[in-house]
Every structure is written in C-alpha cells, then in structure tokens.
N, C-alpha and C positions, 0 to 999 in steps of 0.2 A: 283606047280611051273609055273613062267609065261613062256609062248612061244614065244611070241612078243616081239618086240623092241617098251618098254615104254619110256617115258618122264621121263630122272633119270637114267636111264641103261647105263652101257659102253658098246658100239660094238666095236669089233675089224672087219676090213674090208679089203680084200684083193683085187684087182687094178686087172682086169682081163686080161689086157695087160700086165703087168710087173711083175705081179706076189708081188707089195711091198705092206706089212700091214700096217695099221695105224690102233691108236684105240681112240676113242671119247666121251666121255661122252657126251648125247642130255638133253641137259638143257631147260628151259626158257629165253626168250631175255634178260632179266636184268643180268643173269648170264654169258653170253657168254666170253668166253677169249682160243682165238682161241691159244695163242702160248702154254697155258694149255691146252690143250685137251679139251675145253671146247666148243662145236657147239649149236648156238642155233636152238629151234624144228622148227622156221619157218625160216630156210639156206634151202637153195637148200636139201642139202645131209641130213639132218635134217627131210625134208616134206616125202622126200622117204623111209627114215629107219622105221618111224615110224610104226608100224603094221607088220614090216617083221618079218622073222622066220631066224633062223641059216639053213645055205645051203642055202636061197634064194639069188638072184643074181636081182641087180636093176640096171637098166642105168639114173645117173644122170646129168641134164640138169643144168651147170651151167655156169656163164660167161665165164670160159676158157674153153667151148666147155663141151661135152658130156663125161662122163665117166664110165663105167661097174664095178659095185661092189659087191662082194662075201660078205653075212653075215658071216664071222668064229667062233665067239663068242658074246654073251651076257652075261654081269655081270650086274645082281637086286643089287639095293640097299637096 
C-alpha cells in the first residue's frame, strides 16, 4: 500500500485554524474542475500534497494568503 499522496489519490484535508475538511482529488492540468473536487498537481495545494503522508501538516502558499493543512486521509485509485 502507497503512503504518499500520488497524482490520482483523494486527500481529505483538515484547515488548521478552523478546524473544516475538504476533500480533493489531485489530478493532471487537463483534468482540473475545481467545483468537482478536482485540483490540479501543479495548484498551489496540489505542488504541496504531493509526497505527503496522512498526519503530515503542510503550510500552503497561495493567492489568498497562506494556509496550514492537516493530511486526514488518502484514497488510491
């Protein structure tokens, strides 16, 4: 079983100030369709997940300022 967050996997992510999950499938750029849950690998939040491990916590840099996120889960496709 993988440990990392591949290209194809959905993370669920939990917001370290507020405590709220989201969960994202990290695609390829041609596939992206953000109101589906669908982020692509090179987004912001995309560049960081990729390699992480469930419990790892990552601070991502994105246009609307900076944000802390909690891996909670990985589902392989």
């Amino acid at each position: 079983m993988l440990a990392e967050v591949p290209v194809g996997a959905t993370v669920t992510l939990e917001n370290e100030d507020d405590g709220v999950r989201t969960t994202y499938q990290i695609v390829g750029p041609d596939e992206t369709d953000t109101k589906g849950g669908k982020i692509s690998v090179e987004s912001p939040i995309g560049r960081a997940l990729v390699g992480r491990r469930k419990g790892e916590s990552v601070c991502v840099k994105r246009p609307k300022g900076e944000v802390d996120l909690t891996v909670v889960a990985i589902k392989y496709v």
